[in-house]
VEXDRENLUM-772887 format. One record per residue (C-alpha): residue number from 1; residue in three letters; x, y, z. Coordinates in steps of 0.5 Angstrom, whole numbers, plus 500, padded with zeros to 3 digits. Example, Ala and Ser with C-alpha at 12.3 -4.5 7.8 and 13.67 -1.06 7.14 Angstrom:
+-----+------+-----+-----+-----+
! pos ! code !  px !  py !  pz !
+-----+------+-----+-----+-----+
!   1 !  ala ! 525 ! 491 ! 516 !
!   2 !  ser ! 527 ! 498 ! 514 !
+-----+------+-----+-----+-----+
//
This chain:
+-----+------+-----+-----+-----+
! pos ! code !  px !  py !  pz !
+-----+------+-----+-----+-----+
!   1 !  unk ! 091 ! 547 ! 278 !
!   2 !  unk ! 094 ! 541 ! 275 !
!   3 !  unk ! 100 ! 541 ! 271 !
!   4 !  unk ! 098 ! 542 ! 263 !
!   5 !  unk ! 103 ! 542 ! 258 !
!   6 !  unk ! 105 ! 548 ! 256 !
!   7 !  unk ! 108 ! 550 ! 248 !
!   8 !  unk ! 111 ! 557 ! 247 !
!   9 !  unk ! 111 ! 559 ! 240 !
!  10 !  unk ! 116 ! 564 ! 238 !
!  11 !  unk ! 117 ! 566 ! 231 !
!  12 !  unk ! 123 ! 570 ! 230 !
!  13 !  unk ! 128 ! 574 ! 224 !
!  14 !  unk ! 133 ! 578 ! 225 !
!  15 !  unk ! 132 ! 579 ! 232 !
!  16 !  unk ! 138 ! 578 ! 236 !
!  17 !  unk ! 138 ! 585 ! 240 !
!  18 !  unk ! 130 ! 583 ! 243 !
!  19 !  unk ! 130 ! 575 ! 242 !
!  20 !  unk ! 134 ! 574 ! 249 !
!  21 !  unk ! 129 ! 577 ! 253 !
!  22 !  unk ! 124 ! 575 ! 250 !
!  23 !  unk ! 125 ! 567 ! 251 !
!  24 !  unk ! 127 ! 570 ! 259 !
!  25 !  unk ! 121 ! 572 ! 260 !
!  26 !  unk ! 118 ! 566 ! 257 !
!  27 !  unk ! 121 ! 562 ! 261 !
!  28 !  unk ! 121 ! 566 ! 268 !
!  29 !  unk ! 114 ! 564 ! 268 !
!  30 !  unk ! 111 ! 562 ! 274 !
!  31 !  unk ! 107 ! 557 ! 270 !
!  32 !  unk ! 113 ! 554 ! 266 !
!  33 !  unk ! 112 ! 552 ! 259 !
!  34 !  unk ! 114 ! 545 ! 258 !
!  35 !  unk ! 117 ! 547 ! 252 !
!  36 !  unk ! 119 ! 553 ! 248 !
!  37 !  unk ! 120 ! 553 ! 241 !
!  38 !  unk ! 125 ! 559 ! 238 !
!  39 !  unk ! 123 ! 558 ! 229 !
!  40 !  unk ! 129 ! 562 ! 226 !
!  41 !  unk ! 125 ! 565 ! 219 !
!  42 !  unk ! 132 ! 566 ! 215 !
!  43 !  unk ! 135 ! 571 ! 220 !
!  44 !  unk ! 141 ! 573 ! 217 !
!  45 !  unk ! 143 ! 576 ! 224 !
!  46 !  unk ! 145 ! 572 ! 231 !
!  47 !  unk ! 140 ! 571 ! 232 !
!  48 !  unk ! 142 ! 563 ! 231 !
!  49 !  unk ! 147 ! 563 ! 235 !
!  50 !  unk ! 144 ! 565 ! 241 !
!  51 !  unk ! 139 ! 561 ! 241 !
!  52 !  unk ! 142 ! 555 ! 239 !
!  53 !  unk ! 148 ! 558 ! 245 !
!  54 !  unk ! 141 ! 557 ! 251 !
!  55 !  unk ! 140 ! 550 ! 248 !
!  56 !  unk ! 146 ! 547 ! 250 !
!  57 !  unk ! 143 ! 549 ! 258 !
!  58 !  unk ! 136 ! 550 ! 257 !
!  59 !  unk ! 133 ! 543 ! 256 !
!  60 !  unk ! 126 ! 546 ! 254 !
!  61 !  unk ! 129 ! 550 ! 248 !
!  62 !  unk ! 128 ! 548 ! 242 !
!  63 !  unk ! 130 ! 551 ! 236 !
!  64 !  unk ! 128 ! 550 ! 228 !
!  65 !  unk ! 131 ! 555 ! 222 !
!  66 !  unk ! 128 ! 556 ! 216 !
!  67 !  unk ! 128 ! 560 ! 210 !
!  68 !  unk ! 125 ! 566 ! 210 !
!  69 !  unk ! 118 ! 565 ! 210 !
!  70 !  unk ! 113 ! 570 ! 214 !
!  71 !  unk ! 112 ! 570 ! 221 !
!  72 !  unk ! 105 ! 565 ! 219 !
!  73 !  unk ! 110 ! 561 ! 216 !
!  74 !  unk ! 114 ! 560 ! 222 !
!  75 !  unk ! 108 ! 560 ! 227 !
!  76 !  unk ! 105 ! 555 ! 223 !
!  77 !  unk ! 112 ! 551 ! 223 !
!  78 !  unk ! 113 ! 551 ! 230 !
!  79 !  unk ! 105 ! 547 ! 231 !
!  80 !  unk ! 107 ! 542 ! 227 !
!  81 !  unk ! 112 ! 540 ! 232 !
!  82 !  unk ! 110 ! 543 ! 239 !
!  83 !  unk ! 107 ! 537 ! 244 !
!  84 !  unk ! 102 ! 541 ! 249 !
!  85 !  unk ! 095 ! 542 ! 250 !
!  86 !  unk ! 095 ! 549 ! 251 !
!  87 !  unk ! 099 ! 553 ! 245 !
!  88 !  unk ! 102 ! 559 ! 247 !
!  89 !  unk ! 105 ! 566 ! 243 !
!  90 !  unk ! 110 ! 570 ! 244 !
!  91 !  unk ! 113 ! 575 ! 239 !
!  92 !  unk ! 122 ! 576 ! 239 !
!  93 !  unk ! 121 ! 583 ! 240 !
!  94 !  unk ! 116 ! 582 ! 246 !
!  95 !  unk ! 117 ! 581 ! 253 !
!  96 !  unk ! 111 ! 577 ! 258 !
!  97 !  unk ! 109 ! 579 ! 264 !
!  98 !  unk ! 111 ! 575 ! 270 !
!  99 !  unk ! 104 ! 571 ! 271 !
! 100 !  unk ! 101 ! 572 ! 265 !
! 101 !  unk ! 101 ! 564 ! 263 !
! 102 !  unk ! 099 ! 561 ! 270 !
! 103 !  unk ! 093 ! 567 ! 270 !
! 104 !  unk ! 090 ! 564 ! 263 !
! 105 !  unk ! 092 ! 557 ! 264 !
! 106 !  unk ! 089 ! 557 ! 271 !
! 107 !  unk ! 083 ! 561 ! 267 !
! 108 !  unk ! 082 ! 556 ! 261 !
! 109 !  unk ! 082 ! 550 ! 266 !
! 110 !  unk ! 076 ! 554 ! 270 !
! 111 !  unk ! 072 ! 555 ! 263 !
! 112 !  unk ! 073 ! 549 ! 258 !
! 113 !  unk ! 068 ! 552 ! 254 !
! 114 !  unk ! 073 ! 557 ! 252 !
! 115 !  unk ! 078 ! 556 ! 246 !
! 116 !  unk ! 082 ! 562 ! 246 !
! 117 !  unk ! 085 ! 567 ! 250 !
! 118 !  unk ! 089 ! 574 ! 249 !
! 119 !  unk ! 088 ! 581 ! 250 !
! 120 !  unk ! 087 ! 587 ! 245 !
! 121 !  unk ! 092 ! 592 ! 245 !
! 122 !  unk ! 091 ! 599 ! 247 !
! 123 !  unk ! 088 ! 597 ! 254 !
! 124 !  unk ! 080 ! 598 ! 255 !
! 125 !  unk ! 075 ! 594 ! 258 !
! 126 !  unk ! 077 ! 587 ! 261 !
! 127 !  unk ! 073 ! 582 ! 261 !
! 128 !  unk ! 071 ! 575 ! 257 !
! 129 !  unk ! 069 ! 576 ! 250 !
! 130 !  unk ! 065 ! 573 ! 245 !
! 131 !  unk ! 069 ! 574 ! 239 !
! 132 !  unk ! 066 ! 572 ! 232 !
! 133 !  unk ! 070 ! 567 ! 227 !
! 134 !  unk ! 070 ! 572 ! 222 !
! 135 !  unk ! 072 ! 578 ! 226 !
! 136 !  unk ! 078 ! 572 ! 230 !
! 137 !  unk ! 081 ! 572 ! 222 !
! 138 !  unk ! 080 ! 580 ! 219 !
! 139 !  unk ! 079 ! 584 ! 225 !
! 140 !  unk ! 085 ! 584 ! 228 !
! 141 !  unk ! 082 ! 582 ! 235 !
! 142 !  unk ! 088 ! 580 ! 239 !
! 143 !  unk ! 096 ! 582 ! 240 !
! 144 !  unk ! 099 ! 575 ! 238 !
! 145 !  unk ! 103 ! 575 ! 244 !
! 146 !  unk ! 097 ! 575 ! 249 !
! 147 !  unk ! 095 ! 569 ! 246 !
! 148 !  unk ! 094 ! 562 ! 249 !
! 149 !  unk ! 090 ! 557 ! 245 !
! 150 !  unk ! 087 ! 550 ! 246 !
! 151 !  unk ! 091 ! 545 ! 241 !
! 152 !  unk ! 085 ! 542 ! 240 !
! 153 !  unk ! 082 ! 548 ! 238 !
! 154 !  unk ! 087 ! 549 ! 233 !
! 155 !  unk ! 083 ! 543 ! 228 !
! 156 !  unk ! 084 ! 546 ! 221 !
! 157 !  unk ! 087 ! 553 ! 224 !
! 158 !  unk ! 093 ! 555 ! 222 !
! 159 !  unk ! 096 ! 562 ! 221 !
! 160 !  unk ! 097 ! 566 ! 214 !
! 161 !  unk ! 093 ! 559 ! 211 !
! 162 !  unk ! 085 ! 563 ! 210 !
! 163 !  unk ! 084 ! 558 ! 205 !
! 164 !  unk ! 082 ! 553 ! 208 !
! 165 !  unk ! 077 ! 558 ! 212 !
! 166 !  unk ! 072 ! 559 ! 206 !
+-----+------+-----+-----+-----+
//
């Protein structure tokens, strides 16, 4: 498989007790992200503090405060600036299994039909899925964490604008 260039989008608020072992399991990939950008929804914990403290070491890190806003807005912050051809999500209170990134981005390199990748919660069957649009947007298909997306699937998709949708 071919090196991609891989962006992880954490958003975080008041996350100082999770967000530490959430970047580690991000950046203990097998597949490593070649960047991972921590967007600070207006925490008024440490949080900043310990991501900014793992910047100073971490070259990949990049960190981005904003005010309060929601976890779409901090989501959609984070894709305004990150460079990779392949988007990737995990929450500050969530923890990636070590190879879960080199699995989906080895499976998107193989299938280039496919656009987005992620898993339902709960367990159940496995397998690949057509899931319509309207389902994508209303019907909570993924856990946010599990997702990967081709950036130039993004187009016009952008989390928590469902204007642009109609």
């Amino acid at each position: 498989m071919k090196k991609q260039k891989v962006s992880v989008v954490i958003p975080a608020y008041n996350a100082e007790r999770t967000i530490l072992a959430a970047i580690e399991s991000v950046l203990s990939q097998s597949v490593s992200p070649d960047e991972v950008i921590v967007v600070d929804d207006g925490s008024t914990d440490a949080t900043g503090t310990i991501v900014k403290k793992l910047t100073r070491t971490e070259k990949r890190l990049r960190y981005v405060r904003q005010k309060n806003a929601g976890p779409s807005a901090a989501r959609n912050r984070a894709l305004d600036i990150a460079q990779g051809e392949y988007i990737a999500f995990c929450d500050a209170d969530d923890e990636w299994r070590r190879g879960k990134l080199a699995l989906q981005i080895a499976f998107l390199e193989e299938h280039p039909d496919i656009a987005l990748l992620g898993a339902r919660a709960g367990g159940g069957k496995s397998g690949v899925k057509n899931i319509s649009f309207r389902r994508l947007l209303f019907g909570n298909a993924f856990v946010t964490s599990s997702a990967v997306i081709r950036r130039s699937a993004l187009g016009a998709l952008r989390f928590g604008r469902t204007q642009r949708y109609s």
